[in-house]
C-alpha positions in Angstrom: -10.9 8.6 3.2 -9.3 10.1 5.7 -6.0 8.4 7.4 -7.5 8.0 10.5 -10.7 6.3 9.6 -8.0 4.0 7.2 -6.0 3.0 10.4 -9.2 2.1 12.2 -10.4 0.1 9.5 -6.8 -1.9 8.7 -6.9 -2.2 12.6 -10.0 -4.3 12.1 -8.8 -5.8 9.5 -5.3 -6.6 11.0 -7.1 -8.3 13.8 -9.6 -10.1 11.7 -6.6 -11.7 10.0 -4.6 -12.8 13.2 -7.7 -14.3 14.4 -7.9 -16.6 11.5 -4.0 -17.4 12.2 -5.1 -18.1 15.5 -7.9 -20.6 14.6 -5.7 -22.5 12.1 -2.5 -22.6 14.8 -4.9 -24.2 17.2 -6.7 -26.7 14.5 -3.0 -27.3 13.8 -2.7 -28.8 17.3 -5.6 -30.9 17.5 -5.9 -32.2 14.0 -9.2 -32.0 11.6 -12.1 -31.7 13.4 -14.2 -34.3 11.4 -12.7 -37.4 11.7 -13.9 -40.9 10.0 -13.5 -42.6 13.5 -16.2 -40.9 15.3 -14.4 -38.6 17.3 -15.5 -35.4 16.0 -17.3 -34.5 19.9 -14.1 -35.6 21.5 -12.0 -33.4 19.0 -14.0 -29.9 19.1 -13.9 -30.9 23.0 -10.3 -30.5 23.0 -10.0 -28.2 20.4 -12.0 -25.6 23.8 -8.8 -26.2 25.7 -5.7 -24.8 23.3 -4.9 -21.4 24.2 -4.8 -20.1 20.0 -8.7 -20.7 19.9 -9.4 -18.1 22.5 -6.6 -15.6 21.3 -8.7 -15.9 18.0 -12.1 -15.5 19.4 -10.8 -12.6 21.6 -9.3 -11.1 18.2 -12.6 -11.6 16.4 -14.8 -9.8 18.9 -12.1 -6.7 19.0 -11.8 -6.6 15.2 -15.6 -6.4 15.6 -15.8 -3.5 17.9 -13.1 -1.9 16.0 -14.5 -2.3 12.9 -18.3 -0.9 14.1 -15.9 2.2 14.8 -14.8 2.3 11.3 -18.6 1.7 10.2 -19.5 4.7 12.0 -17.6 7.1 9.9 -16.8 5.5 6.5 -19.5 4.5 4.1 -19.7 0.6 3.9 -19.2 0.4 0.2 -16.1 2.1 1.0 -15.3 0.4 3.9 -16.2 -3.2 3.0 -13.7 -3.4 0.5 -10.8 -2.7 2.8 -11.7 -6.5 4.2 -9.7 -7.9 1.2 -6.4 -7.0 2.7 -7.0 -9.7 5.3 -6.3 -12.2 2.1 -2.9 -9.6 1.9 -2.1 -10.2 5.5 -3.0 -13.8 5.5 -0.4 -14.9 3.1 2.2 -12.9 4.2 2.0 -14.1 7.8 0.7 -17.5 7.1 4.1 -17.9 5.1 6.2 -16.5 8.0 4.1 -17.8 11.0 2.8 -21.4 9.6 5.4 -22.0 6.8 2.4 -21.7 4.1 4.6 -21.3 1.1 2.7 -19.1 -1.9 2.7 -19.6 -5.0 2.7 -17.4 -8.0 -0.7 -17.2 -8.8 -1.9 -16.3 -5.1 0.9 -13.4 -5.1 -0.2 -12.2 -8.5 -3.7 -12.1 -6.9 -2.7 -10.3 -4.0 -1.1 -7.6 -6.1 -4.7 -7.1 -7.8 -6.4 -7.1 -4.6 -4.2 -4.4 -3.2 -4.7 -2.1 -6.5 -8.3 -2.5 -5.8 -7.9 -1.5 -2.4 -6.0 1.3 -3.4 -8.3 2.5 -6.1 -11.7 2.3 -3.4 -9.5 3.7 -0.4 -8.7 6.9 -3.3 -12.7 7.3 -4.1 
């Protein structure tokens, strides 16, 4: 794979992953959306006015556009596999951004996603 179709793809993928950030920073403001008192409407009603949630949706529809760039010149079985280092990104940032502590089996994970991604990015 060439560097340039890499970048595009980890682009996507980098922006995939802040978008998830995004959507947990602003269910992090208004509290679970199902709720046992019957306020689920008035909660994903609120949930439309937190700043986060459209910084995530905005980051999902770039990563998309960036990503049918990627699509365009990578095969997908070589592309699609790249999408695991949004779990590599997540943790890392989720610790740092959210305070999301990890533990040693989900870093011991990571490292075998990253080899994979390695070893498909090589092929």
């Amino acid at each position: 794979m060439r560097a340039v179709d890499f970048g595009t793809l980890m682009i996507g993928v980098v922006l995939n992953a802040l978008a998830q950030l995004g959507l947990k920073a602003a269910t992090a403001k208004t509290g679970p959306l199902i709720s046992p008192d019957g306020a689920t409407w008035s909660k994903a009603l609120s949930l439309m006015t937190v700043p986060q949630l459209w910084f995530a949706l905005t980051a999902y529809g770039v990563s998309v556009l960036v990503w049918l760039v990627g699509l365009s010149r990578v095969p997908v079985s070589q592309a699609y596999p790249m999408l695991s280092m949004g779990y590599v990104l997540n943790i890392g940032l989720a610790w740092w951004l959210l305070g999301e502590v990890p533990n040693v089996q989900r870093v011991v994970g990571t490292g075998v996603i990253v080899a994979g991604v390695v070893l498909v990015a090589r092929s």
